[in-house]
C-alpha positions in Angstrom: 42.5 -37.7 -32.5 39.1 -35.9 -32.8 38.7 -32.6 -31.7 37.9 -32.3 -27.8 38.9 -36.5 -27.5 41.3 -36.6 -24.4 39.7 -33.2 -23.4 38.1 -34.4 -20.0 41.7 -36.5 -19.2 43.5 -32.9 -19.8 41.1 -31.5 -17.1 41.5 -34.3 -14.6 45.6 -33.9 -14.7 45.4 -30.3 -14.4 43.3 -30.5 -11.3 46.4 -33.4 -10.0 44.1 -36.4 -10.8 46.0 -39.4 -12.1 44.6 -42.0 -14.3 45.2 -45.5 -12.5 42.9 -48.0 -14.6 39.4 -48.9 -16.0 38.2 -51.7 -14.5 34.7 -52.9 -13.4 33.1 -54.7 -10.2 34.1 -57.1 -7.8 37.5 -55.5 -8.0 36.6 -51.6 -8.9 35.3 -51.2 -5.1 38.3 -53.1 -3.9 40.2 -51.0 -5.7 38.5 -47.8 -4.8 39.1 -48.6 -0.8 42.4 -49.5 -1.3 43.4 -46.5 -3.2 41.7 -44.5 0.2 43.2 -46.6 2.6 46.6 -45.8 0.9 45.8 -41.6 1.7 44.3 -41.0 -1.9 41.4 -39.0 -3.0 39.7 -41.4 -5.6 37.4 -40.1 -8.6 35.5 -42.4 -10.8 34.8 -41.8 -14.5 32.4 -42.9 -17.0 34.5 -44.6 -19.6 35.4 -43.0 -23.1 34.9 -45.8 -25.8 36.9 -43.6 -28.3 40.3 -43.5 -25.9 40.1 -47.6 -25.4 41.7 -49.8 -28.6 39.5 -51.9 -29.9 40.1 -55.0 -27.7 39.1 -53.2 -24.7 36.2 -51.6 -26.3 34.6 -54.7 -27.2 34.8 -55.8 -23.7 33.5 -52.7 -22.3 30.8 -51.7 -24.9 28.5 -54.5 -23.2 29.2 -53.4 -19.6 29.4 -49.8 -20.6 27.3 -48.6 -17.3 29.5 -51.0 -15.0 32.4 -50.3 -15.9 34.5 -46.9 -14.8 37.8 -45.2 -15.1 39.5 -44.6 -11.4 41.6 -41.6 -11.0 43.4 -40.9 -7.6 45.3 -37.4 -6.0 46.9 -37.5 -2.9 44.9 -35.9 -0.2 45.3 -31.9 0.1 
């Protein structure tokens, strides 16, 4: 792992957010209003190339800007 990889993740989790998925539209809005519907806070992410394997980063590399990582916390 290279120095600061997984840094940003670390931050999230310390601040209660949970990684849920990476996933891009029709079904990251869906996702994103049920995740709020359900009483969750919702945070999306640009998505890190380096923390994907390398089937998933082929996918993603072409819809790099579409494409985000959704974490959720449980409303304070």
């Amino acid at each position: 792992m290279a120095e600061g990889e997984g840094l940003r993740e670390k931050e999230l989790a310390e601040e209660g957010w949970v990684k849920q998925t990476t996933i891009g539209e029709p079904r990251l809005g869906e996702i994103v209003e049920l995740y709020k519907s359900l009483g969750y806070e919702v945070r999306l992410e640009p998505v890190r190339l380096d923390e994907l394997d390398e089937e998933c980063r082929r996918c993603y590399e072409s819809e790099i800007d579409e494409v985000k990582t959704v974490y959720v916390r449980k409303k304070k």
